[in-house]
LUMPA-581534 format. One record per residue: x, y, z of N, C-alpha, C, O in turn; residue in one letter. Coordinates in steps of 0.2 Angstrom, whole numbers, plus 5000, padded with zeros to 4 digits. Example, Ala and Ser with C-alpha at 12.3 -4.5 7.8 and 13.67 -1.06 7.14 Angstrom:
506649725039506249785039506649845039507149835042A506449895035506849955036506450005039506750065040S
//
This chain:
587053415598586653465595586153435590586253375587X585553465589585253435583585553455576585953505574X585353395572585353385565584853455563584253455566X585153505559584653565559584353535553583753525553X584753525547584653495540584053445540583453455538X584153405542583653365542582953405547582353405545X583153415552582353435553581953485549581353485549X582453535545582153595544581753545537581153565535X581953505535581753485528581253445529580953415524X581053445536580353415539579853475542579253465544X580053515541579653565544578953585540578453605543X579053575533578453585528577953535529577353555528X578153465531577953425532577253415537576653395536X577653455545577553475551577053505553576553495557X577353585548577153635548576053635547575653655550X576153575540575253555538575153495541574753465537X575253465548575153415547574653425558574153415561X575453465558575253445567574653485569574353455574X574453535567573753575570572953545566572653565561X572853485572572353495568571853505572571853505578X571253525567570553555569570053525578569753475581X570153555579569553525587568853515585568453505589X568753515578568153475575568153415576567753375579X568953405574568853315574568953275580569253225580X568653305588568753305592568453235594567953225592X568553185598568453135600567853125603567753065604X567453175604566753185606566753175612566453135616X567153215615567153235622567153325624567653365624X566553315625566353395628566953425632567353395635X567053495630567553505634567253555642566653555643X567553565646567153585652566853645651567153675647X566353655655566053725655566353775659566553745664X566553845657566853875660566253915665566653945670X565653935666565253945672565454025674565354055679X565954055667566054115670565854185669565654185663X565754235671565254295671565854335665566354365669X565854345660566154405655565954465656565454505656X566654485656566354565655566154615647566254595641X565954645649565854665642566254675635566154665629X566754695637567154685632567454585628567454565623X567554565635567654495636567054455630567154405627X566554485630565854465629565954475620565954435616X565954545619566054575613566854535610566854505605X567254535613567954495608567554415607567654385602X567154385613566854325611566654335605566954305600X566154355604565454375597566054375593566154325591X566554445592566954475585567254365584567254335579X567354345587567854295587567154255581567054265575X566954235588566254185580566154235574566454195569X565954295572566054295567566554295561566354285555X567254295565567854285560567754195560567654175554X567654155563567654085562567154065557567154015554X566554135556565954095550566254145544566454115539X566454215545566454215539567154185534567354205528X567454155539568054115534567754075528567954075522X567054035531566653995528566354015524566554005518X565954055525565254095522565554135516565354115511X565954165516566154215512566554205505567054175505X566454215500566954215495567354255493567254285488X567954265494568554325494569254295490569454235490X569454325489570254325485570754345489570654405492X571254335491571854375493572554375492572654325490X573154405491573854395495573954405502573954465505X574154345505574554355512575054355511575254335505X575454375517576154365519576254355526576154385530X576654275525576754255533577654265535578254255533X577554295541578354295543578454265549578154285554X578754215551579054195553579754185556580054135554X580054225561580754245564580954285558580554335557X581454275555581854315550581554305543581854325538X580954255543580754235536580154245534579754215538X579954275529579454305526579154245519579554225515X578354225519578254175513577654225511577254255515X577554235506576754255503576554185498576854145494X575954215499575454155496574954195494574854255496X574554165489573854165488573154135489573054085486X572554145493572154115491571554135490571354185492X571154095486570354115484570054045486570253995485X569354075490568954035494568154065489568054125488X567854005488567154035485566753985487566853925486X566254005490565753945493565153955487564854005484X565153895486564753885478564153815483564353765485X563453855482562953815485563253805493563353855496X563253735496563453725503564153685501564253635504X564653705495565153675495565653735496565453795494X566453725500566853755498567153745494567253685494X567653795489568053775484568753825487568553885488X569353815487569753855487570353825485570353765486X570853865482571353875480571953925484571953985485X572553875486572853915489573653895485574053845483X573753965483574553955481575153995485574954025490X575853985485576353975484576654015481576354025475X577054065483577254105477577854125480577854175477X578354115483579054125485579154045486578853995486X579754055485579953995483579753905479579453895474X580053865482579853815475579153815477578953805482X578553825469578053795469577453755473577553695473X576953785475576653735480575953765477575953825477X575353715473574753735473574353695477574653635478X573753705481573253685484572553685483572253735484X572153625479571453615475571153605481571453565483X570753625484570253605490569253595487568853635486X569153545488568553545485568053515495568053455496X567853575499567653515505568153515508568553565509X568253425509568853415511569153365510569453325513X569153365503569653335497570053385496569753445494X570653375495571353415494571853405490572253375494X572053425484572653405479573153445481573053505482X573553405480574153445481574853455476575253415477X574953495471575253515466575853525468575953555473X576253485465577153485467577353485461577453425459X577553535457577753525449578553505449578753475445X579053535454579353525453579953455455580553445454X579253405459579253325460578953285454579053235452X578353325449577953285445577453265449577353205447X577053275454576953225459576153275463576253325467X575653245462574953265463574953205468574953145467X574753255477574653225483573753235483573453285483X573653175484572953185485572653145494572653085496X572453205497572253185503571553215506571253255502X571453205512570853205514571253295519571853315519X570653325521570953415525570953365532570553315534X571553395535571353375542571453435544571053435549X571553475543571553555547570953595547570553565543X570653645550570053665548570253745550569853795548X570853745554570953815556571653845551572153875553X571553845546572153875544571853945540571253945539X572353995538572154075537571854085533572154075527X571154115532571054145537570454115546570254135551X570554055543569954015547570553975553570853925552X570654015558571154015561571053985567571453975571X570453975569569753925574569553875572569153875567X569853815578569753745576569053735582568853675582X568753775585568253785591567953815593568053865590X567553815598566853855599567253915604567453905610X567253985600567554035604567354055612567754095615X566754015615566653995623567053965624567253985630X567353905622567753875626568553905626568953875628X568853965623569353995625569454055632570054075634X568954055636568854085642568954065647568854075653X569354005644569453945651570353965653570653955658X570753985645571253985645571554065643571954095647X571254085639571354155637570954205640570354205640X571354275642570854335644570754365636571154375631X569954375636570054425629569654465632569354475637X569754495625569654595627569754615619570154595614X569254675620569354715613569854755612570054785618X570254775607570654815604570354885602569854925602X570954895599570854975594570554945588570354885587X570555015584570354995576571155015571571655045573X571054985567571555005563571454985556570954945555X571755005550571754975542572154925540572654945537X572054895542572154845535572354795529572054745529X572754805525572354805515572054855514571754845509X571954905518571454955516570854955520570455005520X570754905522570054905525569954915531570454885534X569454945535569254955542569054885547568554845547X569754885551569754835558569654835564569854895567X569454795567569354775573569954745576570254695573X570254755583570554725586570254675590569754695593X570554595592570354555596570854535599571254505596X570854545605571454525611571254445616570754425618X571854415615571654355618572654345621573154335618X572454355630573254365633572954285637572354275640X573554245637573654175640573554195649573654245652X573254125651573354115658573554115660573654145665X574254055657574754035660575454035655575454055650X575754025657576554035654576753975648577253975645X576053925648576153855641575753885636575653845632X575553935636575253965629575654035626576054075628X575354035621575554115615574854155618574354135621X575154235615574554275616574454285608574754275602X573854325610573454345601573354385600572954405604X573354415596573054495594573054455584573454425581X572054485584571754475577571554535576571354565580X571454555569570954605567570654575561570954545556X570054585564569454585558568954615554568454615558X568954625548568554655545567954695548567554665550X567954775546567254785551566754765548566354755553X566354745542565954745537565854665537565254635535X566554625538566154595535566354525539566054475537X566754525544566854485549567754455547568154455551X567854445542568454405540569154445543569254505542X569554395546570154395549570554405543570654375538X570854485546571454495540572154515541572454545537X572354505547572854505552572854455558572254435560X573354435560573454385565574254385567574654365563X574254395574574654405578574954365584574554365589X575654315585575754275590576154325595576554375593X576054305599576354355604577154325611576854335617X577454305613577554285618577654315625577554375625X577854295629577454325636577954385639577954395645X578254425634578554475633578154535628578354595627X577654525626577154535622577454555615577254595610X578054525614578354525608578154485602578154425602X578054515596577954475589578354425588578854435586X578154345588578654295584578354255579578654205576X577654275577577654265568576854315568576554335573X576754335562576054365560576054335554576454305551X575354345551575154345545574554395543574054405547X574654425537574354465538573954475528574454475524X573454475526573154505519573754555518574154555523X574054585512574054645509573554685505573454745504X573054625503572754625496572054615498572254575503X571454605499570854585499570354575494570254625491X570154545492569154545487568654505492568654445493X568254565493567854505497567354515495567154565497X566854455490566354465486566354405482566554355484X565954405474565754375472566554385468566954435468X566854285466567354285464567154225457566754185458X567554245453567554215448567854125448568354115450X567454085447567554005448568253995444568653945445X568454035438569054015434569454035439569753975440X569754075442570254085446570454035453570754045457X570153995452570253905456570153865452569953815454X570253875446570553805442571353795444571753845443X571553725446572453715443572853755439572653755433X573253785440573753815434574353755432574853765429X574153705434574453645430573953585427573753535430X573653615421573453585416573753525414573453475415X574353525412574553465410574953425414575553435416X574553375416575053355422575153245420575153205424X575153255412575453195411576153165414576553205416X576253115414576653095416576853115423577453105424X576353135428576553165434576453095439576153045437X576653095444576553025450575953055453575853105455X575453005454574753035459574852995464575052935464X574953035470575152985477574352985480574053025478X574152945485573552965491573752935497573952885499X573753005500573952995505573452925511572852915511X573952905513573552845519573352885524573552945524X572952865529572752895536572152855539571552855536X572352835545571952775548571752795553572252835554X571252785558571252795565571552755569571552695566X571852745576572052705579572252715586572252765589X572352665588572352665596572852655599573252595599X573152725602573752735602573752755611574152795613X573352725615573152705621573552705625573552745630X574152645622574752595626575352665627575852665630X575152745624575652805625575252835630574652855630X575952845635575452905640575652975639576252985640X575353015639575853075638575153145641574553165639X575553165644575053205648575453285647575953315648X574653335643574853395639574753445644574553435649X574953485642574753555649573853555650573353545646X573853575658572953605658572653615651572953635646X571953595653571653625645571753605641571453635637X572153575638572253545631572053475633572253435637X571553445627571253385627571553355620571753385615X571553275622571753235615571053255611570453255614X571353265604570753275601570653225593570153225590X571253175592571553135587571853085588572153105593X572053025585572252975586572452965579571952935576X572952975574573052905567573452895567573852915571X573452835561574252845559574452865551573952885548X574852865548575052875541575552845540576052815543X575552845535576052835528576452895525576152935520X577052915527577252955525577652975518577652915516X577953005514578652995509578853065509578553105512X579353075505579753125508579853175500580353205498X579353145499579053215490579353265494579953285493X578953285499579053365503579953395504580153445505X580253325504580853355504581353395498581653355495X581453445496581753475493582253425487582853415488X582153405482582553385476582553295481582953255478X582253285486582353195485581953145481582053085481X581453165478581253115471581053135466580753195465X581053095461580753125454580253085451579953045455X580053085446579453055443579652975441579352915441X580252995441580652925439580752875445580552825444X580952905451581152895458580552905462580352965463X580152845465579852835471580152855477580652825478X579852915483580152935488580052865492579552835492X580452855496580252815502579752805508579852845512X579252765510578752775512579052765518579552735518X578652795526578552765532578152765536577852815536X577952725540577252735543577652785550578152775552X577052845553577152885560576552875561576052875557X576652865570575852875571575952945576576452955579X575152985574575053055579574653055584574153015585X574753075587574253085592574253185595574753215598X573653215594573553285595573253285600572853245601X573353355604573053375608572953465606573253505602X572453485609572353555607571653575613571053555614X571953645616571553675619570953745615570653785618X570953725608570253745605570653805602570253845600X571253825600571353885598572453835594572553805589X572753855601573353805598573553725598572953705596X573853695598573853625598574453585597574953605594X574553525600575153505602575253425598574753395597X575753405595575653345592576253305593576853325593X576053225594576553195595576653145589576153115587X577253145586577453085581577853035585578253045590X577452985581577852915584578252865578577952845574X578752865579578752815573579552745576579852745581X579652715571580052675575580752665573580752675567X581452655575581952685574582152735578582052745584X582552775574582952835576583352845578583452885583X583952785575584552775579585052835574585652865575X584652845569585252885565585052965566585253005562X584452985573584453075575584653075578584853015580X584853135581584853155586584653185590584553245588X584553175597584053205601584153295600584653325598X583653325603583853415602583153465600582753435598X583053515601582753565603582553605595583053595591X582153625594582353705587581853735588581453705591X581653795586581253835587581353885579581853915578X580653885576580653925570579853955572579253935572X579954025573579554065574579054035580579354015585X578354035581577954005588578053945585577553915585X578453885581578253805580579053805586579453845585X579053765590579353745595579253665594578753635593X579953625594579953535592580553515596581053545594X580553465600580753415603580953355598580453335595X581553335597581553265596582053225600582553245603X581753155601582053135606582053035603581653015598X582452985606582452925606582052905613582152945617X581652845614581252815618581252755618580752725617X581852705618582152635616581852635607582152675603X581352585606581652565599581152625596580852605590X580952665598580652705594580852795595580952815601X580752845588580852895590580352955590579852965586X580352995594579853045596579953115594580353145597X579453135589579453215588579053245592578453215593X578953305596578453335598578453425596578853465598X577853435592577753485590577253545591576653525590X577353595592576753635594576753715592577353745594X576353745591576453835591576253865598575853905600X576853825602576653835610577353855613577653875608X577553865618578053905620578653835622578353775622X579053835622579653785622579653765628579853705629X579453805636579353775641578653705641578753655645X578053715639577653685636577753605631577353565632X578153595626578353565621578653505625578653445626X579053585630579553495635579253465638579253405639X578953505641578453465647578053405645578053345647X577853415639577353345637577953295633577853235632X578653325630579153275630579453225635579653165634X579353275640579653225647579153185650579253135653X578453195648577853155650577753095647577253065649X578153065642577853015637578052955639578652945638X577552895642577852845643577752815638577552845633X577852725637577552675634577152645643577252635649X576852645640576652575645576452515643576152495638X576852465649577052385649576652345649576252375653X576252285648575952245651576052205656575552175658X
//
């Protein structure tokens, strides 16, 4: 069986690390899908680009609350585009402490109760409410979409947007957004039972001109704290073969320098956490996304399955190195690209 303890204490980790953006896609065109939409198909297209600009565009304040299986997190964020810069601020607000400075895509990361300001580059670009890492045409290759009902909210008048998988290696989707004003303020995964296994959804809204002081730090004093920066390189990680479901292209190649701040009470200001290098390699068919960690070791895991809400992970040993594989894809999918992973020999 798996070590639960240890994985779960990787999952915050996991959690911001393995979806990233199809921006930073390796500059390989994805195929044309050459397909005739029907009108509603056509119309969830449009609603879709809208909600991916006004994530950007918009300056809004909110509370979410994400649930996942039996567990529920609320957070805060204020997003204010000030000239062609973004500034936002996302907080933490159920359990230990987590602030996020985002200026662009420089990112501090506030951990008060390590003493310890992470400073890194965004690798993500789809996170809530900018929940699209791609150009909403190339989802027609893999998703039927279609419009929904309307419904409220936070209060406000929504749009439903329906997106049901092709195949049995994806989640479905159901989003509502804003009628007014484009912004995604509900999101729903679905699996192929058409069953809820996480949402996230506003309670709270402002969507308007917002005040620059409410994205300042609420850690002013932060003497004596550790400023970490995070590593991350690109790399040619070639010599791995691993082949992902249809439709999902490599879109990233790095590697990092990791430590284990993120782990619950393992260092202090006093105590240096432990560094180690993983290298990733993602794949993502423009909506979900799949990631492989590599690193070297792994005599002290053990191989085994878990699943917390749609994040589905694989760990496994592959001689002298050990393999995570993670995704918000369905567990028959995760394996599939688990059992595909070679090294190859010279």
């Amino acid at each position: 069986m798996w070590q639960k303890g240890h994985l779960l204490r990787l999952l915050p980790f996991l959690s911001t690390l393995f979806v990233l953006s199809a921006q930073a896609a390796d500059g390989t065109p994805p195929p044309a899908t050459g397909q005739a939409l029907s009108a509603s198909a056509a119309a969830a297209q449009a609603q879709l680009k809208k909600i991916q600009s006004a994530a950007q565009r918009l300056s809004y304040s909110g509370t979410f609350v994400y649930q996942q299986a039996n567990q529920m997190r609320t957070s805060r964020i204020t997003h204010i585009l000030a000239g062609k810069n973004e500034l936002e601020k996302l907080e933490v607000l159920d359990g230990k402490p987590r602030e996020y400075l985002r200026n662009n895509d420089d990112v501090a990361c506030y951990i008060p109760d390590a003493k310890t300001v992470l400073i890194e580059k965004r690798v993500t670009r789809d996170v809530f409410p900018a929940i699209l890492g791609a150009d909403p045409e190339d989802l027609v290759n893999h998703y039927n979409l279609s419009m929904g009902g309307d419904e409220r909210v936070a209060g406000r008048d929504c749009q439903a947007i329906v997106l049901e998988p092709k195949d049995k290696l994806r989640y479905g989707y159901r989003f509502w957004a804003d009628k007014n004003s484009g912004l995604l303020l509900r999101a729903q995964t679905l699996d192929s039972k058409g069953e809820i296994v996480e949402q996230i959804a506003f309670t709270q809204i402002e969507i308007g001109p917002i005040d620059r002081a409410r994205i300042r730090p609420s850690y002013t004093d932060t003497r004596g704290w550790r400023i970490e920066k995070a590593a991350m390189s690109s790399v040619d990680l070639s010599g791995w073969r691993v082949t992902p479901p249809p439709g999902f292209r490599k879109v990233q190649e790095v590697r990092r320098l990791i430590s284990d701040t993120a782990d619950a009470g393992a260092s202090s200001a006093q105590n240096r956490p432990a560094e180690r290098e993983v290298s990733q390699i993602v794949f993502s068919d423009g909506l979900a996304a799949i990631s492989v960690f590599i690193e070297a070791g792994g005599q002290n895991h053990n191989e085994g399955a878990i699943q917390q809400g749609a994040l589905n992970i694989v760990g496994r040993r592959q001689g002298d190195y050990w393999l995570t594989v993670v995704g918000e894809v369905p567990a028959a999918a995760i394996r599939q690209v688990a059992n595909s992973i070679e090294l190859k020999t010279k």
